[in-house]
N, CA, C and O of each residue as an XYZ file, in Angstrom:
480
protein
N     -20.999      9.644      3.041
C     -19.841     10.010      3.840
C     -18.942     10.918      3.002
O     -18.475     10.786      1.871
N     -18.832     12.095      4.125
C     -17.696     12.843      2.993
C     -16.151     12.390      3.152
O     -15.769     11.620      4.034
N     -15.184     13.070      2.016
C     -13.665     12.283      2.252
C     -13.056     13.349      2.533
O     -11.829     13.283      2.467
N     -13.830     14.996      3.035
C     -13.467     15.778      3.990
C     -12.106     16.344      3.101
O     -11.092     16.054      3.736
N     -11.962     16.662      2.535
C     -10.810     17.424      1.790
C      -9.619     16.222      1.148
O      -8.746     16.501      0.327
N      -9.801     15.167      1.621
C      -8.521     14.211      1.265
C      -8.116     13.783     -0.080
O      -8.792     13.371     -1.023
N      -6.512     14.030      0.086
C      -5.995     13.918     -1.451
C      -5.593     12.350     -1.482
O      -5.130     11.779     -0.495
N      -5.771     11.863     -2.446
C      -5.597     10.880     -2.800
C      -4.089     10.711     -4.000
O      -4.266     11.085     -5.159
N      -3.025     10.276     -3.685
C      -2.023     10.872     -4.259
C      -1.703      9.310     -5.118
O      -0.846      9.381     -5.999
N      -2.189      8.296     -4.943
C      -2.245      6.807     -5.888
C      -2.893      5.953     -4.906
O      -3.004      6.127     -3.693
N      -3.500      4.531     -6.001
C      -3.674      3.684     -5.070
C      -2.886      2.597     -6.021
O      -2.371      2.554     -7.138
N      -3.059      1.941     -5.146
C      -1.997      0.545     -6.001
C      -2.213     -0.733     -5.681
O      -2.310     -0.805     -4.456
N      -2.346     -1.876     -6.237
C      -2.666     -3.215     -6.066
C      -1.430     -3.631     -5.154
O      -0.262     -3.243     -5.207
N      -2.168     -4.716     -4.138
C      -0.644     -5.406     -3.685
C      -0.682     -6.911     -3.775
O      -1.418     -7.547     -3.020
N       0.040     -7.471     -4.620
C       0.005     -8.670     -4.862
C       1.100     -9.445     -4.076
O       2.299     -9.167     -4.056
N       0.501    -10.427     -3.457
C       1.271    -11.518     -2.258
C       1.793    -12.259     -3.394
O       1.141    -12.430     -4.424
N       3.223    -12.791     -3.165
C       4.230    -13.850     -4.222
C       5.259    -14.358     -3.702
O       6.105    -13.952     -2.905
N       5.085    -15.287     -4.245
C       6.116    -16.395     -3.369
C       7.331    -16.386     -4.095
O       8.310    -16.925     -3.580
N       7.437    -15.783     -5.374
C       8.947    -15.629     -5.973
C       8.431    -14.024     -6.807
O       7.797    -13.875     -7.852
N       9.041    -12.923     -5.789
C       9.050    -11.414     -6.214
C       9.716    -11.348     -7.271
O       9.137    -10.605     -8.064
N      11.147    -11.977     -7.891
C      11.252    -12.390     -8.971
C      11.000    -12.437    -10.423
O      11.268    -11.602    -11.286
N      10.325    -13.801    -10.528
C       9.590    -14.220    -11.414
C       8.204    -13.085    -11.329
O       7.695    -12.862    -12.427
N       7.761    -12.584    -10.490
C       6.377    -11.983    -10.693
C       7.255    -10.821    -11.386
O       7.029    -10.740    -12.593
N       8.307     -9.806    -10.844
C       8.645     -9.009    -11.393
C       8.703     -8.755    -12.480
O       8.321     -7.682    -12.946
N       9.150     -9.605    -13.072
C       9.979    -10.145    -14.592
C       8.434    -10.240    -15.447
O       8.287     -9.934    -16.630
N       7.488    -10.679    -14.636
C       6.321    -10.815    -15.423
C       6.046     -9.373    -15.686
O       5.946     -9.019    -16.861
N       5.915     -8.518    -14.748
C       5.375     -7.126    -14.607
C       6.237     -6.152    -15.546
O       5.818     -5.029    -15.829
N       7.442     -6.633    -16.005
C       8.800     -5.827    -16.278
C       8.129     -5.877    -17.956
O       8.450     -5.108    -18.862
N       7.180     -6.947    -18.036
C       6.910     -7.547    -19.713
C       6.389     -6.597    -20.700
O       6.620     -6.243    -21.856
N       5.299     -6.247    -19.393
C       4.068     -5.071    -19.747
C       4.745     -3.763    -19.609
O       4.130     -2.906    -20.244
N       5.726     -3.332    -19.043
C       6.248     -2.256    -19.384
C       6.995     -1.590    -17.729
O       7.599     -0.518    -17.741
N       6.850     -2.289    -16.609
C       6.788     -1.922    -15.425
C       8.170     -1.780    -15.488
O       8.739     -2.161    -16.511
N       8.973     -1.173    -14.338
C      10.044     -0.944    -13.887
C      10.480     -1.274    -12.256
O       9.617     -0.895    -11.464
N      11.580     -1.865    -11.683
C      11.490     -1.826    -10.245
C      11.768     -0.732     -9.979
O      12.832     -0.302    -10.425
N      10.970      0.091     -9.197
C      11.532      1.619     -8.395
C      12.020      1.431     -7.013
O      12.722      2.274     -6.454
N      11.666      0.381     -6.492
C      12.244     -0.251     -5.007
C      11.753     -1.620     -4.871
O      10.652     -2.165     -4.936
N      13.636     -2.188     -4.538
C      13.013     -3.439     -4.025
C      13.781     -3.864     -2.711
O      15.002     -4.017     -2.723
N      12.779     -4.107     -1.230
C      13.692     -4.153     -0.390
C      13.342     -6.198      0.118
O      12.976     -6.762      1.150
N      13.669     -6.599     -1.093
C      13.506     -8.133     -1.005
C      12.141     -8.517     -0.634
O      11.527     -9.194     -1.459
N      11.531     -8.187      0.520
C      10.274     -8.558      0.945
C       9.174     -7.971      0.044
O       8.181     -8.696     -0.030
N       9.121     -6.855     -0.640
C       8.573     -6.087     -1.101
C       8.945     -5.269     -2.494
O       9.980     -4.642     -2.268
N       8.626     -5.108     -3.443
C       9.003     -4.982     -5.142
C       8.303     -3.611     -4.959
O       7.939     -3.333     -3.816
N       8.117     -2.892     -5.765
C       7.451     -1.756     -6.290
C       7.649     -1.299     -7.325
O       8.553     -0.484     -7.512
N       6.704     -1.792     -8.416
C       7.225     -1.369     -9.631
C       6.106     -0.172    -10.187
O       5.030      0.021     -9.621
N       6.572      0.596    -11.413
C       5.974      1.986    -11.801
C       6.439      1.885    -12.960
O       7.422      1.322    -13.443
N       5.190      2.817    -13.555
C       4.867      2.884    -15.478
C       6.444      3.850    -15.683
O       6.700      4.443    -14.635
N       7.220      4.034    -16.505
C       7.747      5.178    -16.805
C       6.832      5.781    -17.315
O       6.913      6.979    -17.046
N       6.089      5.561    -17.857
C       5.529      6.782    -18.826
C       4.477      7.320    -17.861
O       4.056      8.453    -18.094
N       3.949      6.592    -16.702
C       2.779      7.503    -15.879
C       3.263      6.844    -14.388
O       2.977      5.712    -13.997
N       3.907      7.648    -13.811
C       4.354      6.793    -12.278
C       3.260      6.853    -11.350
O       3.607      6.885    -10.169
N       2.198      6.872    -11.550
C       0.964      6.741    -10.738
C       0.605      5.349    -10.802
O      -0.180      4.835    -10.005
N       1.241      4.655    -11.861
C       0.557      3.622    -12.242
C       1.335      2.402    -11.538
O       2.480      2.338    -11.986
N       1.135      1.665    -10.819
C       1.937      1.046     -9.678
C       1.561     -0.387     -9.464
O       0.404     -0.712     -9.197
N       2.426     -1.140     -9.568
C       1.821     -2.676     -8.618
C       3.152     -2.759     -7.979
O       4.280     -2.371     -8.282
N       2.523     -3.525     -6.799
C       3.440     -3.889     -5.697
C       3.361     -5.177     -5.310
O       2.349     -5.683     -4.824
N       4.565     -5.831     -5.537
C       4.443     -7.214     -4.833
C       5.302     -8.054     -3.934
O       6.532     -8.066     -3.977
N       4.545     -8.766     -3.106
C       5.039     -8.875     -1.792
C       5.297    -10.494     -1.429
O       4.808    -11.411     -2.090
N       6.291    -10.701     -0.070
C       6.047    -12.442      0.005
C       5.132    -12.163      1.233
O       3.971    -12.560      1.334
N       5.715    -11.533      2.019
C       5.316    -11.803      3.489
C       5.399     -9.381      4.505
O       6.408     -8.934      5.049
N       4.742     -8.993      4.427
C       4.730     -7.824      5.101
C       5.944     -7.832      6.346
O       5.781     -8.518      7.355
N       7.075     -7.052      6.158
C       8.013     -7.225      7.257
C       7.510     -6.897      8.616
O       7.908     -7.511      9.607
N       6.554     -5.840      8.678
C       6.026     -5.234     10.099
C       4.554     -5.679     10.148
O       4.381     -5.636     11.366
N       3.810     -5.932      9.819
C       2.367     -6.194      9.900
C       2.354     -7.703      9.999
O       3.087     -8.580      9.544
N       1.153     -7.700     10.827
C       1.389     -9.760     10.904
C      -0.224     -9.975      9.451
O      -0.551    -11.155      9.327
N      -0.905     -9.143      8.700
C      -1.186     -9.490      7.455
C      -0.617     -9.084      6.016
O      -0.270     -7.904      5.974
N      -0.475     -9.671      5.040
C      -0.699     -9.004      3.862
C      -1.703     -7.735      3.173
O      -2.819     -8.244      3.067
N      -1.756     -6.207      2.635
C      -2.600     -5.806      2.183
C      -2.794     -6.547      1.034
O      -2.137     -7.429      0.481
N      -4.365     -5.719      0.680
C      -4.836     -6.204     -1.046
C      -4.418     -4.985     -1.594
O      -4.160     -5.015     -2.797
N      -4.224     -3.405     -0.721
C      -4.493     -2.336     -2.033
C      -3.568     -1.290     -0.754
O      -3.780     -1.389      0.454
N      -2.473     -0.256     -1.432
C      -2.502      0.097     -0.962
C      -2.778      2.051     -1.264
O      -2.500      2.604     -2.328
N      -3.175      2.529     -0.434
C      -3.476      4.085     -0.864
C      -2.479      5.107     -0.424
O      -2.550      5.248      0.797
N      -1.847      5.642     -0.810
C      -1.569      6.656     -0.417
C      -1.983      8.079     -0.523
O      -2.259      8.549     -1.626
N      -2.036      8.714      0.442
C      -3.005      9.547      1.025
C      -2.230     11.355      1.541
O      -1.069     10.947      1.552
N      -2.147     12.231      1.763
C      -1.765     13.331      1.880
C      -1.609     13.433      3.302
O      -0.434     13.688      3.566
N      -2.269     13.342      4.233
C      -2.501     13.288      5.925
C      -3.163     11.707      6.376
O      -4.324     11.524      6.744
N      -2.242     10.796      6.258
C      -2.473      9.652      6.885
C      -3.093      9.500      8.662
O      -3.900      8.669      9.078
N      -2.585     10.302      9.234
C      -2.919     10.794     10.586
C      -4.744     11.183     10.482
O      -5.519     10.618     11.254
N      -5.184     12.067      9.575
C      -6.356     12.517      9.337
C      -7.329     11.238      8.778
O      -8.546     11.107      8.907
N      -6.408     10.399      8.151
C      -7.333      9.284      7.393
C      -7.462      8.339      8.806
O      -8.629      8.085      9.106
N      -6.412      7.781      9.719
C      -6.570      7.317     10.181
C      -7.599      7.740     11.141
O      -8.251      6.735     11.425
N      -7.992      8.648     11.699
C      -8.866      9.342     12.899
C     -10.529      9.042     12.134
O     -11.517      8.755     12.810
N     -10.545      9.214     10.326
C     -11.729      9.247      9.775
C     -12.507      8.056      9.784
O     -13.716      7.912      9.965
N     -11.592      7.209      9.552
C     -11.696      5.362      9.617
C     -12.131      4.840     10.834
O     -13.199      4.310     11.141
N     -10.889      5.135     11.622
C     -11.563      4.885     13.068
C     -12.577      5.353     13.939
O     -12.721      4.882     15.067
N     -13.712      6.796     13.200
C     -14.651      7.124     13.899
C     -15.830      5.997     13.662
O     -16.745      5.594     14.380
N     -15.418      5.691     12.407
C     -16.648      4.933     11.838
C     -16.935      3.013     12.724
O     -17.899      2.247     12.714
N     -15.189      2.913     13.522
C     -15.922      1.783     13.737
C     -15.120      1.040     13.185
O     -15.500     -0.097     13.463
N     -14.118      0.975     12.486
C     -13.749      0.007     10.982
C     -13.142     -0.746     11.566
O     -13.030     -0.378     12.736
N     -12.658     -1.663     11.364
C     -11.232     -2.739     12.178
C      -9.539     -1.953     11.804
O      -9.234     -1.713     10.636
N      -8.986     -1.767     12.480
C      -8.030     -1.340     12.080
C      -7.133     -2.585     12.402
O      -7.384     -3.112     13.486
N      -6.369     -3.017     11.832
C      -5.594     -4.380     11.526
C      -4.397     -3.912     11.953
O      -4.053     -4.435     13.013
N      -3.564     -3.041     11.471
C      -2.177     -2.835     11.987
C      -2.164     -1.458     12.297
O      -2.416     -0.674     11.382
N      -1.870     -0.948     13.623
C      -1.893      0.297     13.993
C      -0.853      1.279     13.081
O      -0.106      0.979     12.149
N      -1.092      2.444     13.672
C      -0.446      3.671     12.536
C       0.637      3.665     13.590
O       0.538      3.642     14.817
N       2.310      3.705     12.344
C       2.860      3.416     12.782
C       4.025      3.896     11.987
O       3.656      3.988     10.816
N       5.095      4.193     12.103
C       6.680      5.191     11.408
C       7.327      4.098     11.115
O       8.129      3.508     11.839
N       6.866      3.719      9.681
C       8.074      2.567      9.309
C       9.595      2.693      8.804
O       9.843      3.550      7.956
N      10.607      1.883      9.287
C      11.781      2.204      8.961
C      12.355      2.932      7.585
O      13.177      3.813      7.334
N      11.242      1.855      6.650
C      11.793      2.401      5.612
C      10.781      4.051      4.832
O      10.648      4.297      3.633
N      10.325      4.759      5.838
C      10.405      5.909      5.698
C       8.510      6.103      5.212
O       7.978      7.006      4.566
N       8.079      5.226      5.655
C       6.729      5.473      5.920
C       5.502      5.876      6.978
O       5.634      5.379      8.096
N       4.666      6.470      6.829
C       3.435      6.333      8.442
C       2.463      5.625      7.908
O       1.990      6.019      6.842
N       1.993      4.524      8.481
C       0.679      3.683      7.807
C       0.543      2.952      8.793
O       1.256      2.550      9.712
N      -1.094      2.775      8.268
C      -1.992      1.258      8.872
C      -3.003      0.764      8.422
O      -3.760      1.537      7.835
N      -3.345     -0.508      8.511
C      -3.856     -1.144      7.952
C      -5.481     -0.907      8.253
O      -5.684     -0.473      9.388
N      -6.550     -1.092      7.523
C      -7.859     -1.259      8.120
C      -8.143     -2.244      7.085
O      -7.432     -2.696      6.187
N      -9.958     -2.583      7.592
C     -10.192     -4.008      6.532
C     -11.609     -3.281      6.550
O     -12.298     -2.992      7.528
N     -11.945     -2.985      4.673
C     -12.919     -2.174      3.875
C     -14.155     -3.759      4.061
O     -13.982     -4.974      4.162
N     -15.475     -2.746      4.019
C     -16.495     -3.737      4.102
C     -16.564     -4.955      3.686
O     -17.208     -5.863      4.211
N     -15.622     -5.030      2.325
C     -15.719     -6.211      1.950
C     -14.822     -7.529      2.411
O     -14.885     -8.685      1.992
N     -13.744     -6.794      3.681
C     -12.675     -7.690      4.383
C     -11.691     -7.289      3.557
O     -10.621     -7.543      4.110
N     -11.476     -6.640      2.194
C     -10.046     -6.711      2.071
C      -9.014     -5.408      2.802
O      -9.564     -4.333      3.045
N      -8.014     -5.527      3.016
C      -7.127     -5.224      3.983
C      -6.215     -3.850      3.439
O      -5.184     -4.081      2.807
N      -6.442     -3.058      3.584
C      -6.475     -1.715      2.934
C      -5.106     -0.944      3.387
O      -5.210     -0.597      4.563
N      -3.676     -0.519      2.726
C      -2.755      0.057      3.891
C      -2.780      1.650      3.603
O      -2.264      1.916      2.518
N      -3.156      2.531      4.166
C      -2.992      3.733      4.018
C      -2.086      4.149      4.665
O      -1.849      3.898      5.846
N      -1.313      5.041      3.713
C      -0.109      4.916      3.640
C       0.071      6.867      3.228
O      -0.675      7.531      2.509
N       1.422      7.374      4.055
C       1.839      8.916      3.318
C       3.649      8.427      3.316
O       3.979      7.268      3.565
N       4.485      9.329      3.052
C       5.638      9.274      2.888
C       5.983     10.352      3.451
O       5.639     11.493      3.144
N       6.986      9.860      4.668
C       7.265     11.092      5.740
C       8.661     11.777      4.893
O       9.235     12.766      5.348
């Protein structure tokens, strides 16, 4: 399968936590930084390489699952149409999130729950 011109601009782990917190503080150890935190959701980044990303979460404010990974992508619109020719499950439709995103969820062969993601 080709990936048809698509840029891949990071991908990033998303870790589910029941105290964003304490996980933070763990992540802050190794060198991480918070770049956004809108309570439900942390996002922390390397200073020294901001590609380098974990994200951690309690509960997804708009999606009724948690992702495992999320990608961000150059034409989310294009990813979404590529995914869905194939068939894939798409879990949370593509969708203009408040806080200034377009994404949706699909679930990769192996079931984990994938959010592709651009920044409008």
């Amino acid at each position: 399968m080709s990936n048809s011109g698509m840029t891949i601009r990071r991908a990033v782990p998303d870790i589910t936590t029941a105290d964003p917190a304490a996980s933070s503080g763990f992540y802050q150890l190794l060198g991480f930084r918070e770049e956004m935190n809108l309570g439900w959701v942390v996002n922390l980044v390397s200073p020294s390489n901001p590609t380098a990303q974990v994200i951690l979460m309690t509960r997804d404010a708009a999606a009724s699952v948690n992702p495992d990974l999320s990608v961000e992508v150059d034409d989310v619109d294009a990813a979404y149409e590529a995914v869905r020719a194939t068939g894939a499950e798409i879990v949370h439709p593509i969708t203009d999130e408040q806080w200034g995103v377009r994404r949706f969820f699909v679930r990769d062969p192996n079931g984990k729950v994938v959010n592709v993601v651009s920044h409008r």
